[in-house]
C-alpha positions as CSV (number, residue, x, y, z in Angstrom):
1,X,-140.6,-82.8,-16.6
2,X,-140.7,-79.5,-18.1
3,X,-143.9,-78.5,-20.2
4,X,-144.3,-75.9,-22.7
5,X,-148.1,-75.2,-23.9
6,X,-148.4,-72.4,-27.0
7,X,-151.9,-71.4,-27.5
8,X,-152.9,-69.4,-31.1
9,X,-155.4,-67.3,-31.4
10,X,-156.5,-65.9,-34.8
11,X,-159.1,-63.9,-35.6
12,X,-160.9,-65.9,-38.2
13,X,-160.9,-69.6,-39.5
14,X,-160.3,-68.3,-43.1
15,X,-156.4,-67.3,-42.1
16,X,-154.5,-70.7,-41.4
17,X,-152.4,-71.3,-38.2
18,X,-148.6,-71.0,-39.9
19,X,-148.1,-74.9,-38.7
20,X,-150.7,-75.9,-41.3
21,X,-149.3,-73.7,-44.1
22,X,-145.6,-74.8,-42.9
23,X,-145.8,-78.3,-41.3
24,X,-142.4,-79.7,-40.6
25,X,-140.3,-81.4,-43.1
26,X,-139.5,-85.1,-43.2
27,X,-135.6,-83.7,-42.1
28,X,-137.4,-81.3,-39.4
29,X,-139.2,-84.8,-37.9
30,X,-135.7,-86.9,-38.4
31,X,-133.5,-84.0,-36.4
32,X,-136.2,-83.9,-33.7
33,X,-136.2,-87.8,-33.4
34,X,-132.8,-88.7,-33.1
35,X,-131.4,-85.2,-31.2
36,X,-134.0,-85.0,-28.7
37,X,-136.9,-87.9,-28.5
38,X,-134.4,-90.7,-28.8
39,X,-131.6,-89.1,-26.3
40,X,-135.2,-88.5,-23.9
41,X,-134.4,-84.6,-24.0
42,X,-138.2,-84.4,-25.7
43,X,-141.1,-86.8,-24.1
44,X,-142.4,-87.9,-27.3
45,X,-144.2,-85.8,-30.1
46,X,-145.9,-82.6,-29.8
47,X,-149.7,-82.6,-28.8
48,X,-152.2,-79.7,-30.9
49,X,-155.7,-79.1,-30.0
50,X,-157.7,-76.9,-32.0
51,X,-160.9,-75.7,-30.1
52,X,-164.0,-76.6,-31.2
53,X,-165.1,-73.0,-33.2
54,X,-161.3,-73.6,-34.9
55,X,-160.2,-70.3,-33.5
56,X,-157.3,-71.5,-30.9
57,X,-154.8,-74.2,-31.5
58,X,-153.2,-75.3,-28.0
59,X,-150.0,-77.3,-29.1
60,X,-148.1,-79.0,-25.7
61,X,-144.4,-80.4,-25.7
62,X,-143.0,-82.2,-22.4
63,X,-139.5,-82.0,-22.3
64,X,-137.1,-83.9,-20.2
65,X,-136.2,-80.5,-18.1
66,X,-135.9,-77.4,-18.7
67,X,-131.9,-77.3,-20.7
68,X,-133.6,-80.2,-22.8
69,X,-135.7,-77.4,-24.3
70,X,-133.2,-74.9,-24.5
71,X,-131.0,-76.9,-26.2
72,X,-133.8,-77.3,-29.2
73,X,-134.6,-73.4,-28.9
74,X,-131.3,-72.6,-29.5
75,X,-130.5,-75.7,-32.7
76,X,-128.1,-73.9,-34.8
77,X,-129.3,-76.7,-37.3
78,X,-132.8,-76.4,-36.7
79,X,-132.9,-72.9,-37.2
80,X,-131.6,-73.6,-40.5
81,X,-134.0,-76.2,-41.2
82,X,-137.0,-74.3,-40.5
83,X,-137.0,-71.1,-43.1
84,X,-140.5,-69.6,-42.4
85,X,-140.8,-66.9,-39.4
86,X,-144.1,-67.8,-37.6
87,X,-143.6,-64.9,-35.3
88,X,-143.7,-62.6,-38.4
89,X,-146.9,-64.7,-40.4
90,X,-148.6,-64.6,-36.9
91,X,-148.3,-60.7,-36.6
92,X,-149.1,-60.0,-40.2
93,X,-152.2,-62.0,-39.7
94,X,-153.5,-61.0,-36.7
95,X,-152.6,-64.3,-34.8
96,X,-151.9,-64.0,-31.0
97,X,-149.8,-65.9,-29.3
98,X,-149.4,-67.0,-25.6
99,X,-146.6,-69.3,-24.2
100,X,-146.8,-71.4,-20.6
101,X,-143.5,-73.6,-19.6
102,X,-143.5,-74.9,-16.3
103,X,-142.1,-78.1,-14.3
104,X,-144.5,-80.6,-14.2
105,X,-144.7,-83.7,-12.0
106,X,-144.1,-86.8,-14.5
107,X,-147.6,-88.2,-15.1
């Protein structure tokens, strides 16, 4: 199993995480269903944890292996599914980001 953990970090709980602006649309969920949670490519829905002072938001996906994920990082149709940049809302507004993947033992 391949595991990718993204944790947020903004630098106050008046600024929103761009996920809670820009949640994913009902066509978002239905592509990510049948493409990748259905075929097992994606190990069921994406956890987030935000800390208890609401400063970091830990969000983890398991993926089948690591192609699984590649394949939905580089979703032509995705990518023109989801319009808004994060990368860009997260650097105007201050939020860093860290990424983890790794292969995990199934659990």
């Amino acid at each position: 199993m391949y595991r990718v953990t993204k944790i947020f970090t903004r630098p106050s709980i008046e600024i929103p995480f761009h996920f809670e602006l820009h949640p994913a649309s009902d066509e978002v969920k239905r592509h990510v269903y049948y493409n990748y949670i259905t075929t097992g490519k994606k190990l069921g829905i994406t956890e987030t944890y935000i800390s208890d002072d609401g400063l970091s938001a830990t969000q983890i996906s398991n993926w089948g292996n690591h192609e699984d994920f590649l394949d939905f990082m580089t979703d032509a149709e995705l990518a023109r599914l989801l319009p808004s940049s994060s990368k860009e809302y997260d650097k105007t507004h201050g939020i860093k980001f860290d990424m983890k993947a790794e292969e995990v033992a199934d659990e």
